[in-house]
C-alpha positions in Angstrom: 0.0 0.0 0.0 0.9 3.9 -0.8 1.3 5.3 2.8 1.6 8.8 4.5 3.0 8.1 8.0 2.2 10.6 10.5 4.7 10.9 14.1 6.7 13.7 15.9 8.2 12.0 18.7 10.9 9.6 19.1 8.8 7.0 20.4 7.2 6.6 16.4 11.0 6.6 14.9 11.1 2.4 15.3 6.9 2.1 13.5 8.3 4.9 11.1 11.4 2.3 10.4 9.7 -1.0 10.4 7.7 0.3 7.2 10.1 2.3 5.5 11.8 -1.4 5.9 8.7 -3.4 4.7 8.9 -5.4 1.0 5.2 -4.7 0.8 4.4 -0.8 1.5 5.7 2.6 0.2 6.0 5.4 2.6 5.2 8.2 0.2 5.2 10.8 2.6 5.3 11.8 6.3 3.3 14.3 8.1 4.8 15.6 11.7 4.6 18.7 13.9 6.4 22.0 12.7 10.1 22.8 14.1 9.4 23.6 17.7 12.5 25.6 19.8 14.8 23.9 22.2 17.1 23.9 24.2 18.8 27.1 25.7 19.2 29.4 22.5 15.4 28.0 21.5 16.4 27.6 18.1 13.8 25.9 15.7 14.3 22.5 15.4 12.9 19.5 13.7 10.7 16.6 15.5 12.5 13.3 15.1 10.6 11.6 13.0 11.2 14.7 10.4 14.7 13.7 10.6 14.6 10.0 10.2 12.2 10.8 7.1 14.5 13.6 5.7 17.5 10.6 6.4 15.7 8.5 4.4 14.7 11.2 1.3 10.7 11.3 2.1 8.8 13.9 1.8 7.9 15.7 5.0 4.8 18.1 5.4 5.0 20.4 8.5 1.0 21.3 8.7 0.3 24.3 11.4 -3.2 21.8 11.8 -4.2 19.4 9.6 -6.9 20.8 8.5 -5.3 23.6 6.6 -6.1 23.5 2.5 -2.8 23.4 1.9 -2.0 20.3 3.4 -5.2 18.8 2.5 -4.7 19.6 -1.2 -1.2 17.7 -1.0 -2.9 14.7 0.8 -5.1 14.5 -1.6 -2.4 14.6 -4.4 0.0 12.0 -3.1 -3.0 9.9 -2.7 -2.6 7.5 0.3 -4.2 4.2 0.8 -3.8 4.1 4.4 -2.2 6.3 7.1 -0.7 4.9 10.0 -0.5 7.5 12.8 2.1 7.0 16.2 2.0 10.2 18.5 1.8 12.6 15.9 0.5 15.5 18.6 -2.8 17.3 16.9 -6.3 16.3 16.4 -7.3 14.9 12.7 -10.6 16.3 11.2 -13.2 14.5 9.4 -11.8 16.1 6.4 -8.6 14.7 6.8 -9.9 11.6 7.9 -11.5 11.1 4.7 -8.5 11.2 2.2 -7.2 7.6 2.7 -9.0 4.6 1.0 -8.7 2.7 4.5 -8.4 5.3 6.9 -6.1 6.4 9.5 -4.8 3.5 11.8 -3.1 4.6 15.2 -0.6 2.8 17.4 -1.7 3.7 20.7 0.1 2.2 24.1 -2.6 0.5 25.9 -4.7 -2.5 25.8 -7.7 0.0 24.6 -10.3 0.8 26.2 -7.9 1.0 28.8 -6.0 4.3 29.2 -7.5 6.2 26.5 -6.1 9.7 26.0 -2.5 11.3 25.7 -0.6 9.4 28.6 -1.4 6.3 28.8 1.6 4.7 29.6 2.5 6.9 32.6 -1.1 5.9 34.0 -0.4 2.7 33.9 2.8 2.9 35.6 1.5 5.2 38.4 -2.0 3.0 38.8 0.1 -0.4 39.0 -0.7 -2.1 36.2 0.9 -5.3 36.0 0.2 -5.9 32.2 -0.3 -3.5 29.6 0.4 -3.3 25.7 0.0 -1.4 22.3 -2.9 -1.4 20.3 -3.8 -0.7 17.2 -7.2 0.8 15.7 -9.1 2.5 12.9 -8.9 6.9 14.1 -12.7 8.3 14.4 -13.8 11.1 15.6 -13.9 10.2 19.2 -11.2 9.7 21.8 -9.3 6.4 20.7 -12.6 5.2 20.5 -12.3 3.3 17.2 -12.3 -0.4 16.7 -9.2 -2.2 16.8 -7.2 -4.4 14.5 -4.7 -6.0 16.8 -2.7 -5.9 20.0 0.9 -6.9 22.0 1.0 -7.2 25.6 4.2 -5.9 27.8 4.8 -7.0 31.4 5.3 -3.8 33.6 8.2 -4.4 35.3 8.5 -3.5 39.2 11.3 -1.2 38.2 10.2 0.4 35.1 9.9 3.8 34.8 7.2 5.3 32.5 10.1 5.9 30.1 11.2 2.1 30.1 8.3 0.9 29.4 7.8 3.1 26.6 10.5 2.1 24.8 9.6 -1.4 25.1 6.1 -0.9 23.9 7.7 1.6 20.6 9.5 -1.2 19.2 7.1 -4.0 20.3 4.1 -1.7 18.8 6.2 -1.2 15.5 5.9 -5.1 14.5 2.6 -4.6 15.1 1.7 -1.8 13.7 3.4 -3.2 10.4 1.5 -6.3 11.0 -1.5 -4.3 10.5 -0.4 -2.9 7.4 -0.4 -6.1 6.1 -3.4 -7.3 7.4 -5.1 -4.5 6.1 -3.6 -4.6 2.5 -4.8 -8.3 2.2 -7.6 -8.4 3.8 -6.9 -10.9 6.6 -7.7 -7.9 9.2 -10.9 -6.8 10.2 -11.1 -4.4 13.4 -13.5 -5.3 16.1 -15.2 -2.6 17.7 -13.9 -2.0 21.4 -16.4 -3.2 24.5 -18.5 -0.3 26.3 -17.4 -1.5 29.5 -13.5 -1.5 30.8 -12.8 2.5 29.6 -10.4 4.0 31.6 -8.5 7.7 30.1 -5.0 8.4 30.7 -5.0 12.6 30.6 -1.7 14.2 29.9 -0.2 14.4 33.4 0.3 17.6 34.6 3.1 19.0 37.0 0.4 19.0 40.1 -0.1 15.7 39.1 3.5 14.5 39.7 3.8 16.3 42.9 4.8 13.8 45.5 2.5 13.2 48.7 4.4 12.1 51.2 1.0 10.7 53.6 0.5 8.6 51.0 1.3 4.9 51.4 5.5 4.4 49.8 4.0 1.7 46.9 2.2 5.2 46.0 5.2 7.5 46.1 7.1 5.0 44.3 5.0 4.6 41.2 4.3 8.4 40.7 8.1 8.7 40.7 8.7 6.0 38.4 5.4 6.9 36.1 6.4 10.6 36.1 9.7 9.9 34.8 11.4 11.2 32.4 8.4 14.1 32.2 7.2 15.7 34.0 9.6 14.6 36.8 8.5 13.4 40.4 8.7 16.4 42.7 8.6 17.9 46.4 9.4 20.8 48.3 12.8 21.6 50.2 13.4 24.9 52.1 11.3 26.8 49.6 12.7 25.3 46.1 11.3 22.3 44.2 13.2 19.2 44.2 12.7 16.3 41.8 13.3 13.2 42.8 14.9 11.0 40.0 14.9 7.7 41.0 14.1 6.1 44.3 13.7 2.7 46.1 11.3 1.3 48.9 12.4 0.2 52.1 10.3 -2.2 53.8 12.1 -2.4 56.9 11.9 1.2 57.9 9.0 2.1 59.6 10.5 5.2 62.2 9.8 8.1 60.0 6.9 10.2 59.8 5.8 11.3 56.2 7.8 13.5 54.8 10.5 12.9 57.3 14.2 13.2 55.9 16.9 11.2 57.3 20.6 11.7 55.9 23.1 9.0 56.5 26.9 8.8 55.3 25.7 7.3 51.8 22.0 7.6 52.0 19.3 9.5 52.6 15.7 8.0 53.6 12.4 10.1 53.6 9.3 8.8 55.7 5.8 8.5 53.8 2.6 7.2 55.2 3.8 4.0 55.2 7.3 2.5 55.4 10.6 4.5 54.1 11.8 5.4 51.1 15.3 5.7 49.6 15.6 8.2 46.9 19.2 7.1 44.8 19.2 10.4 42.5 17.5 14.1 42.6 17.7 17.0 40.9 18.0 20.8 42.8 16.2 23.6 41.4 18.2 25.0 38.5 20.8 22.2 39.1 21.8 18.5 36.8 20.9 15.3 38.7 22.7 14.5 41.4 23.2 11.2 43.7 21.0 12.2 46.4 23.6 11.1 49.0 25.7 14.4 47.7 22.9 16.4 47.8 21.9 15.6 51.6 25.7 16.5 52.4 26.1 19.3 50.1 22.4 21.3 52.1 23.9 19.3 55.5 20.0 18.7 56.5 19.3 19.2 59.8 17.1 16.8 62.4 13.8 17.2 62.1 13.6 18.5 58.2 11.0 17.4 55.9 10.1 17.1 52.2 7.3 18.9 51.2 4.7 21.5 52.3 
């Protein structure tokens, strides 16, 4: 099939590779967000699934939204059959929807209808999944509401940060999503409309979101850590100043602290929650890298009695 891939992210560079790879489809084009600024002279730069396409000499179209005529117009010109969609960042009208032959098919990391919505991994992290997956599904107009083609399953790992598990799922989901290419193209695919009951949506997750409570139980603290990490980054208060904590571990054998209560020994440093202790390994000071937490603790010399947060 004649495809128009559309992706910003990193996350869709492995789908993006695994059909630019396949005997059996053409990527003809690839739609992504316009250069956005970074880093600290905020100069304009390209998404990475621009790059990979420029790389690999396809066409790239930079729509400010999709539903502008220009963009359209071209669509409509290259002619797709299908278009397979993995984080590409913007809403898709009916009007765009239209163009392809067999629609717009997203890769979207859940087992929909759980975790519908823009941060889906990261919920399932912080709620404690134990299994989760990618899907795949025909885009309507609702929110990843459309009826699926095919899925993979991923074991969340006790470890895993939102940001492992990701990249897990982004290569896992590119098989699939090629899979579905094929199924589509010879007809051996037919997608199954998702059950009413099960929904569950997975909001973009905000900085409030990722601040850390430390009444709450330590299994708690621990999975907002890991599911807020990389972005938006676990966080707490100290003397005033945020401080993100990076990576942490539980301690099931500390019980002496109150919430929020810091203890700094000569290589660790142990914070109380409503439950048993935690161990954070790594932070990150207001305006400051990442730093072994240890260091930290000696560098501020905390004093008895401090706490983490309000």
């Amino acid at each position: 099939m004649k495809l128009v891939f559309a992706g910003t992210p990193e996350v869709a560079v492995p789908a993006l590779d695994a059909l630019i790879d396949s005997d059996r489809h053409q990527v003809a084009a690839v739609v992504t967000r316009p250069d956005a600024p970074a880093g600290r002279g905020r100069r304009l730069v390209a998404s990475p699934v621009a790059e990979r396409a420029q790389d690999a000499g396809i066409e790239v179209l930079k729509p400010a939204r999709p539903r502008d005529e220009d963009f359209l117009a071209r669509l409509r010109e290259i002619g797709p059959d299908c278009c397979p969609v993995v984080a590409y960042g913007a809403l898709l009208p009916r009007v765009a929807l239209d163009v392809p032959a067999r629609g717009w098919v997203n890769l979207h990391f859940s087992l929909l209808p759980a975790w519908r919505g823009a941060a889906p991994v990261q919920h399932a992290v912080m709620a404690g999944d134990e299994i989760t997956g990618a899907s795949t599904f025909l885009i309507e107009e609702g929110l990843d509401s459309g009826p699926v083609y095919g899925t993979v399953t991923e074991q969340v790992r006790a470890t895993d940060t939102s940001g492992d598990l990701l990249t897990r799922l982004a290569f896992a989901g590119a098989g699939l999503l090629a899979a579905t290419m094929d199924g589509i193209e010879d007809g051996s695919l037919q997608a199954v409309p998702q059950p009413a009951d099960g929904i569950s949506l997975a909001p973009k997750i905000t900085v409030e979101d990722a601040r850390i409570d430390w009444s709450a139980p330590a299994l708690r603290v621990d999975r907002v850590v890991r599911g807020c990490t990389p972005a938006p980054g676990a966080w707490t208060v100290f003397r005033g100043e945020r401080l993100k904590i990076v990576s942490a571990q539980l301690l099931a054998d500390r019980t002496d602290l109150a919430p929020g209560q810091l203890e700094a020994g000569k290589n660790n440093v142990y914070v109380g929650t409503g439950s048993h202790a935690v161990e954070p390994l790594w932070v990150q000071p207001q305006g400051k890298k990442p730093m072994r937490a240890a260091d930290w603790a000696r560098g501020v010399r905390i004093a008895a009695g401090e706490t983490l947060g309000d």
